[in-house]
C-alpha positions as CSV (number, residue, x, y, z in Angstrom):
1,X,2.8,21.6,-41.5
2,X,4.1,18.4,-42.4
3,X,4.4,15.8,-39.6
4,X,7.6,13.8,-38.8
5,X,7.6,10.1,-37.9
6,X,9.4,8.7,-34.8
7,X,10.6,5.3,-34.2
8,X,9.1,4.8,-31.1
9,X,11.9,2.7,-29.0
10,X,10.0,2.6,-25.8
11,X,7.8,0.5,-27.2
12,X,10.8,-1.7,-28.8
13,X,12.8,-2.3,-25.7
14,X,11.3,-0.7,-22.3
15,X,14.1,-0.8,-20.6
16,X,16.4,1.3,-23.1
17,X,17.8,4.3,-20.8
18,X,20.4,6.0,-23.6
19,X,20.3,6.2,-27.0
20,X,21.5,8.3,-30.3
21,X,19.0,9.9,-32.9
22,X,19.2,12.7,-34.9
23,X,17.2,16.2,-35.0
24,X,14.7,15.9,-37.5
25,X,13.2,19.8,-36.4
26,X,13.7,22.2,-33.4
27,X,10.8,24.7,-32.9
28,X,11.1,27.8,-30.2
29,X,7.2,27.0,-28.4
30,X,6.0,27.8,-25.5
31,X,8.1,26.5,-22.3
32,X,11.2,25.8,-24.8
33,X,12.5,23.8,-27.6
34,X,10.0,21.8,-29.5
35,X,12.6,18.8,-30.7
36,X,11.7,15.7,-33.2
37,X,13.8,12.9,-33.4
38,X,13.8,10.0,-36.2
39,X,13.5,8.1,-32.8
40,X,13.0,8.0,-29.5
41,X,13.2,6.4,-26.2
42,X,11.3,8.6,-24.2
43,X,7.8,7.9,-23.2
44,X,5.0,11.0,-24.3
45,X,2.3,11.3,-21.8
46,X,-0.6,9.3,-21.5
47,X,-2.8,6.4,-21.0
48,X,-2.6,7.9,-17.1
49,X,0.9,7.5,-17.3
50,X,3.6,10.7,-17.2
51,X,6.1,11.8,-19.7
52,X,9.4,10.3,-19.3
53,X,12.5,13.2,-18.6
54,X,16.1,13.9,-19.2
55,X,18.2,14.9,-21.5
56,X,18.7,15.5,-25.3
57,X,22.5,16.5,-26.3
58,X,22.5,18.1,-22.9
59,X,19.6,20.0,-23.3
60,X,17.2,18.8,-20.0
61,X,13.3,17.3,-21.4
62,X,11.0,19.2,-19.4
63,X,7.6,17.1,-21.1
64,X,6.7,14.5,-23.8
65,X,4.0,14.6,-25.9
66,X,2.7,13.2,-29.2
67,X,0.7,14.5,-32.2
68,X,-0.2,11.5,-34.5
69,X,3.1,9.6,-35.3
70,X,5.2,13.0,-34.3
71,X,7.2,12.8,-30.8
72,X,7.5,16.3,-29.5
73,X,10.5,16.8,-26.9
74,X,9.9,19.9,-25.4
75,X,13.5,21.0,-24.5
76,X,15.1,24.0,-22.3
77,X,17.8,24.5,-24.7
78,X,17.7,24.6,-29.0
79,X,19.3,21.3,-30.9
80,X,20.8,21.7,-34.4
81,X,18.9,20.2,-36.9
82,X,20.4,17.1,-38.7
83,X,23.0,16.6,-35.9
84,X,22.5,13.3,-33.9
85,X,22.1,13.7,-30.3
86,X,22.0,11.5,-27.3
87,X,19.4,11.2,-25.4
88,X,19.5,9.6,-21.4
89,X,16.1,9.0,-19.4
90,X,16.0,9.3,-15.7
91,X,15.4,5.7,-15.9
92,X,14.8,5.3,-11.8
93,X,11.3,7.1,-12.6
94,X,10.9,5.1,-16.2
95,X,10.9,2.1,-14.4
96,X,9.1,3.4,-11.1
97,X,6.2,3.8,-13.6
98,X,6.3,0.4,-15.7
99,X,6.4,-1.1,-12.3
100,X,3.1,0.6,-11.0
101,X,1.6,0.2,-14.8
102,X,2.1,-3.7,-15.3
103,X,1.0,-4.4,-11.4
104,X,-1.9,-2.4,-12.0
105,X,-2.9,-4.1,-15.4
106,X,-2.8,-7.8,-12.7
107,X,-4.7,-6.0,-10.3
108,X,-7.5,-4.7,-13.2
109,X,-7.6,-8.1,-14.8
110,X,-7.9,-10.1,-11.8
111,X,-10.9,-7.9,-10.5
112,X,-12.6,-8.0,-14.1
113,X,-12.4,-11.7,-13.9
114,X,-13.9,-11.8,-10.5
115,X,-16.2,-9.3,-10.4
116,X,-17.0,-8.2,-14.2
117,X,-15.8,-4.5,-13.2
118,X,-13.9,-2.0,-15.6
119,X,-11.3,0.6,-15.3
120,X,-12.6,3.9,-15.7
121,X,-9.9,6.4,-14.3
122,X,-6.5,5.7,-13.7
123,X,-3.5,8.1,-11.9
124,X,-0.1,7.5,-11.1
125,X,0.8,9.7,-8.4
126,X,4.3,10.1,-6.8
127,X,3.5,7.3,-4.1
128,X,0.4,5.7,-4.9
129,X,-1.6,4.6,-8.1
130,X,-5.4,5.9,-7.5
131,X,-7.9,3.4,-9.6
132,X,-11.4,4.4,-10.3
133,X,-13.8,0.7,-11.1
134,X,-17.5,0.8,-12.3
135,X,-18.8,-2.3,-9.3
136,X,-18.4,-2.1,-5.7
137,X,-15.7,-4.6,-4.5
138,X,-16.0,-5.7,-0.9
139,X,-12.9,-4.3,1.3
140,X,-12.7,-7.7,2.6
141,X,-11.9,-8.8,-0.5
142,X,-8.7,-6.9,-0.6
143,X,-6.3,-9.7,1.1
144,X,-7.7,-12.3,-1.4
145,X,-7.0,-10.1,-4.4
146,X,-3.8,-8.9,-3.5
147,X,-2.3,-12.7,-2.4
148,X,-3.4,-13.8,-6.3
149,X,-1.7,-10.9,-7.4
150,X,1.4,-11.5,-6.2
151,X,1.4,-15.4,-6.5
152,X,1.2,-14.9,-10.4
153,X,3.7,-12.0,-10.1
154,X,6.0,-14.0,-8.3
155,X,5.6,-16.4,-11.3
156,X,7.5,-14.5,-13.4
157,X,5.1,-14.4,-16.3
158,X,6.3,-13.1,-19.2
159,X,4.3,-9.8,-20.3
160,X,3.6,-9.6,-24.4
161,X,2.6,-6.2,-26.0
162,X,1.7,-6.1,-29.6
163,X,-0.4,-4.6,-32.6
164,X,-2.9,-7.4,-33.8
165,X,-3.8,-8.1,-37.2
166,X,-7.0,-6.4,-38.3
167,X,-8.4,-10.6,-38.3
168,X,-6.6,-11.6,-35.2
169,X,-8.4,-8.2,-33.0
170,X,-11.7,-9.2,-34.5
171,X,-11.4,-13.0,-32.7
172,X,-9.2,-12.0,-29.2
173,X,-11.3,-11.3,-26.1
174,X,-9.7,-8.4,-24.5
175,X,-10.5,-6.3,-21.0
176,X,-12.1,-3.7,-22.3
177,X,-15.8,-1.3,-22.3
178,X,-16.3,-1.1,-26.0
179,X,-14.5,-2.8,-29.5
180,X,-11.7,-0.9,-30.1
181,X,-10.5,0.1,-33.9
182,X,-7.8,-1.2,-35.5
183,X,-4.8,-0.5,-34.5
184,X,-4.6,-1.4,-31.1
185,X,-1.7,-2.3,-28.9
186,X,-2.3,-5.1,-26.7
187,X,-0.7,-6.1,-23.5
188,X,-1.5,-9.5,-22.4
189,X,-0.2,-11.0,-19.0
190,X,-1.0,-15.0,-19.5
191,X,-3.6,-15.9,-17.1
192,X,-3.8,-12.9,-16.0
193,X,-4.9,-10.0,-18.2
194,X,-5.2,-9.0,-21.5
195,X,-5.9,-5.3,-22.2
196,X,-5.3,-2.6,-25.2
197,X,-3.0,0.0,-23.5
198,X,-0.1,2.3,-24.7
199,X,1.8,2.8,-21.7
200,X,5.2,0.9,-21.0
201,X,5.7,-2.4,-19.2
202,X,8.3,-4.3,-17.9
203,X,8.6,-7.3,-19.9
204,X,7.9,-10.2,-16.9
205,X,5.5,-9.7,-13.8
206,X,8.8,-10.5,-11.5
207,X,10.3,-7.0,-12.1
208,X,7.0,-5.9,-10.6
209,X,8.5,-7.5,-7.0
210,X,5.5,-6.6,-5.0
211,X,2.2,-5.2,-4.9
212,X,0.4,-3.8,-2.1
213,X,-3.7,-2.7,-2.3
214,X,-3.5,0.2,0.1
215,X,-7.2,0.9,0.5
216,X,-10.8,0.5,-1.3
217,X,-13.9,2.6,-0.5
218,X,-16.7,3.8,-2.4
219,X,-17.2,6.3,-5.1
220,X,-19.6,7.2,-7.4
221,X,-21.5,3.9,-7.4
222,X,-17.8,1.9,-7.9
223,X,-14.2,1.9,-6.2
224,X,-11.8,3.6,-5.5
225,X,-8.3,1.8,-4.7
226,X,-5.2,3.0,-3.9
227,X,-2.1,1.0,-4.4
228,X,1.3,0.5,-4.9
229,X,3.9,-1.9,-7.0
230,X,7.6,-2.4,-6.8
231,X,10.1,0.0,-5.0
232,X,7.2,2.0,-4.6
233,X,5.0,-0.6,-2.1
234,X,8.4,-1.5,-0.4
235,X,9.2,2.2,0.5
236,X,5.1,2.7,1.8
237,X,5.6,-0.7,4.0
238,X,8.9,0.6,5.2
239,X,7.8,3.5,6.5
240,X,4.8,1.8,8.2
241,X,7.0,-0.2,9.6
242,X,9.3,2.1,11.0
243,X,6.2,4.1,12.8
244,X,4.7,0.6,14.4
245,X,8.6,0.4,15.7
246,X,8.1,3.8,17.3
247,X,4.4,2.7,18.4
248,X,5.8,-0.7,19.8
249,X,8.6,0.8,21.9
250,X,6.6,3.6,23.3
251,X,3.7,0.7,24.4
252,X,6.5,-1.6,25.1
253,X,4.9,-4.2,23.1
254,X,5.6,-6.5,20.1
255,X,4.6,-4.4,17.3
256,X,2.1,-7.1,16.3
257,X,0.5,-5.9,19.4
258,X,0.4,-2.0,18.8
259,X,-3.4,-2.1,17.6
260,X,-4.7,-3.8,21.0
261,X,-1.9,-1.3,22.9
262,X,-3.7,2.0,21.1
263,X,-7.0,0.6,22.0
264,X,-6.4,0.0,25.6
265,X,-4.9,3.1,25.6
266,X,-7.9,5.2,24.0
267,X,-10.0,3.2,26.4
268,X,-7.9,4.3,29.6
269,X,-7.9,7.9,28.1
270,X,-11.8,8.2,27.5
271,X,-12.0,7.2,31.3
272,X,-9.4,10.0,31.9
273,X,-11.4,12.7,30.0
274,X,-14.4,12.1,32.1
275,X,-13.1,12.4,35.0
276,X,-10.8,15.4,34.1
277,X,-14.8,16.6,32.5
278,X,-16.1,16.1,36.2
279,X,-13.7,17.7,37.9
280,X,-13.5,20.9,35.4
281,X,-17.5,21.2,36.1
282,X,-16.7,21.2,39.5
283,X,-13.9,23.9,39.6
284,X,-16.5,26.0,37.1
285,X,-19.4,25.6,39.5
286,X,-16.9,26.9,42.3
287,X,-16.0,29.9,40.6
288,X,-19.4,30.7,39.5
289,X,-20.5,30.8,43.1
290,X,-18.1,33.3,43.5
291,X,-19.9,35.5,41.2
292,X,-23.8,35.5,42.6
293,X,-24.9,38.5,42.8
294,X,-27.2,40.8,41.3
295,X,-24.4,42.2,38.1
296,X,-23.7,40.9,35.4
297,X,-19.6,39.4,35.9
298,X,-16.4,39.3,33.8
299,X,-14.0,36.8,34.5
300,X,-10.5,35.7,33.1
301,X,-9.2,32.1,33.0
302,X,-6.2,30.1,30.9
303,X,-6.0,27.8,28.5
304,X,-9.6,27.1,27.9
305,X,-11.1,25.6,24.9
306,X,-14.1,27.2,23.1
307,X,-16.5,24.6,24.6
308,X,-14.4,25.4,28.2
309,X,-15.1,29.4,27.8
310,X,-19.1,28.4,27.1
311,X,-19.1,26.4,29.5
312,X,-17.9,28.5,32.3
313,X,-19.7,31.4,30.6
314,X,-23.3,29.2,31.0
315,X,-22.3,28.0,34.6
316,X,-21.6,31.5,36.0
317,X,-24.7,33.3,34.0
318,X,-26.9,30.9,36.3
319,X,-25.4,32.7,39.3
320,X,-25.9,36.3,37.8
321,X,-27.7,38.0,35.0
322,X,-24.9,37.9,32.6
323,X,-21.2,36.7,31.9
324,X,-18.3,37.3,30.3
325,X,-15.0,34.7,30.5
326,X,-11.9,35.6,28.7
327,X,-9.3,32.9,27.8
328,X,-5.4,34.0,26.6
329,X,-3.8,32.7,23.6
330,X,-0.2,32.2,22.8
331,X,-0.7,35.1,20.1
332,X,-1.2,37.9,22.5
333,X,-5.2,37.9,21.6
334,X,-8.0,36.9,23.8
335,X,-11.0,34.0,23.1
336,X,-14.3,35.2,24.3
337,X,-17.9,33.6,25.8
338,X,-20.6,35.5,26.7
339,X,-23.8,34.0,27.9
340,X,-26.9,35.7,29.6
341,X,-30.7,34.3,30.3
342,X,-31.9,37.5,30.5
343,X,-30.8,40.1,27.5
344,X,-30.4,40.9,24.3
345,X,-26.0,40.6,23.7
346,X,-26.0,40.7,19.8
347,X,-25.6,44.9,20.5
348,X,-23.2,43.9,23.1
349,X,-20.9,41.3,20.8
350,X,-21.1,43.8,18.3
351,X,-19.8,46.7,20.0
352,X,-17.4,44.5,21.7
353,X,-15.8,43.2,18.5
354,X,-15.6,46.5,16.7
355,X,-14.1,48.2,19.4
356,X,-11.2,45.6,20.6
357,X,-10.5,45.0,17.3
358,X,-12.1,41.5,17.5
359,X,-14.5,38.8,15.1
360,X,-17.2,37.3,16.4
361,X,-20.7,36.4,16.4
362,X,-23.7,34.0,17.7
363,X,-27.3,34.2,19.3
364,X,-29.1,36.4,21.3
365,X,-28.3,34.4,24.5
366,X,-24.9,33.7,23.8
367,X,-21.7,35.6,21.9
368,X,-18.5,34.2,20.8
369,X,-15.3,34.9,18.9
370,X,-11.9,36.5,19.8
371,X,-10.6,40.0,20.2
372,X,-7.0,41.7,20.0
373,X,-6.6,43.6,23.1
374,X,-4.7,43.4,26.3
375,X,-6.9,42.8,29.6
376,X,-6.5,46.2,30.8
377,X,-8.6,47.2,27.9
378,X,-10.8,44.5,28.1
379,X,-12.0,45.1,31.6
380,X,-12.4,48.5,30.9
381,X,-14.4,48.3,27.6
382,X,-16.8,46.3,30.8
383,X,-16.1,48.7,33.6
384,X,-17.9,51.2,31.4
385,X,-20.9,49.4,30.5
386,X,-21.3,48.5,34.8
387,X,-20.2,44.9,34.7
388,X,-18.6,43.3,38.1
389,X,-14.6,43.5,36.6
């Protein structure tokens, strides 16, 4: 199969949203339409970047890919070979992307400089960019980084992207693990960064508007960072804000106060717990009493917790030889506890599970899980067996 060239216009002008080319082959694959053009402004996939979509003569681009020199369009309708076509990107994602790709390539080259680190995995998700480095960076660091960032985005520095000579690559220091062969397409932001990379760009940092890092924590001996660029960063901080609003109002405090608000508040609500704790041991100690005896005891109680239902379970089966406490949920089924210091309750659980329908399991001194049944049931599958109901 012979393979078609196409003139690759994302690479001539990044910011070209329509444009006319003709068919140069339409092939039925898998999907759809495989369509080459003589040229093409939409972007194939990679280099961590997606594929650009659209439309082609009104057919819709559902992918981009590339084989050698060859753009494949992979369409949801057929084109007519030798017919010229227009072709319209959803540019609001095209340029979504070149924003996240050009602040990423500042962020990159500012932390090679610093810290001698390299890229070694790159995504660009749907809100954030997720970068992978080789070295641990600080998390303190973070403010530092992202303030240079933007003070030479804010610049406006033009960004260059070009094909070296074969005697120009061999002398130009580049961000990079290993030589590359010729050819390679270089990006260079002045000052900034300089790094081989196919993706698109905008073509000066000030498109970029602003870049936020979002968070750095350790993986796999390196980083990894989340952030976000451009319309992307503003919609994140947006929505932060918005919440903090929410926060501040319900605190009734400035929202540069929230963080100390929520902390007085946990603080206040640990002391809460603890006493509400106390008070719950108490009640539980109180109803246990009720149940000294010499039989082993079944008793119900709402809305408990599994930690309440052992907890109960424990404090009664120190006033009798065993116990059983029952807790409702809102799906008609019942959470379970029981507890003994004296028997065996595996043969018990197991007995109790299969016949209320129920799933379960623990120790020999305590079984728990949950059963489908109604109470009438349960206290008779007890009643039976000789338990205090």
């Amino acid at each position: 199969m012979v393979l078609l060239e196409t003139r690759k216009r994302y690479y001539e002008d990044p910011h070209c949203s329509r444009f006319t080319a003709r068919v140069l082959s339409c092939r039925p694959g898998e999907g759809g339409y495989r369509v080459v053009l003589d040229a093409t402004a939409f972007y194939p996939e990679g280099g961590g970047q997606a594929a650009d979509t659209g439309t082609l003569g009104g057919a819709a681009v559902l992918h981009v890919s590339h084989q050698g020199e060859e753009v494949i369009h992979l369409c949801d309708a057929p084109l007519t070979v030798g017919s010229e076509v227009e072709g319209i990107l959803d540019y609001e994602k095209r340029f979504l992307r070149m924003q996240q790709h050009t602040g990423e390539h500042m962020v990159s080259g500012i932390l090679h400089r610093r810290f001698g680190c390299h890229n070694t995995g790159f995504h660009m998700g749907q809100d954030v960019i997720t970068i992978d480095f080789d070295t641990p960076i600080p998390p303190e660091a973070l403010p530092e980084i992202e303030a240079e960032a933007n003070a030479a985005l804010w610049q406006n520095l033009p960004v260059r992207c070009w094909y070296p000579e074969p005697e120009e690559l061999r002398g130009l220091s580049y961000r990079t693990k290993r030589p590359l062969p010729w050819p390679v397409r270089m990006v260079e932001i002045p000052g900034v960064d300089r790094c081989a990379c196919c993706g698109t760009h905008v073509t000066a940092t000030g498109e970029v508007g602003l870049i936020k890092l979002l968070s750095a924590v350790g993986f796999r001996g390196g980083t990894r960072m989340e952030m976000a660029c451009g319309a992307q960063a503003l919609g994140i901080l947006n929505t932060a804000w918005l919440q903090n609003k929410q926060v501040s109002q319900a605190f009734s405090v400035q929202p540069e106060q929230t963080g100390q608000a929520a902390r007085h508040m946990n603080a206040l609500l640990a002391g809460k717990d603890g006493r509400i704790l106390e008070l719950q041991r108490r009640i539980f100690a109180g109803i246990a009493e009720g149940y000294a005896g010499s039989e082993p005891a079944l008793h119900f109680e709402p809305a408990l917790t599994a930690p309440g239902l052992q907890e109960l379970a424990d404090a009664m089966a120190r006033q009798c030889p065993a116990a059983a406490v029952f807790s409702p949920g809102d799906d008609g089924s019942f959470g379970f506890c029981l507890v003994s210091r004296e028997e065996d309750l595996r043969p018990l659980g197991k007995a109790l599970t299969q016949g209320l329908s129920g799933r379960g399991g623990g120790r020999a001194a305590i079984q728990q899980g949950r059963v489908r049944a109604g109470r009438q049931e349960i206290e008779d599958f007890f009643r039976e067996r000789g338990w205090n109901v």
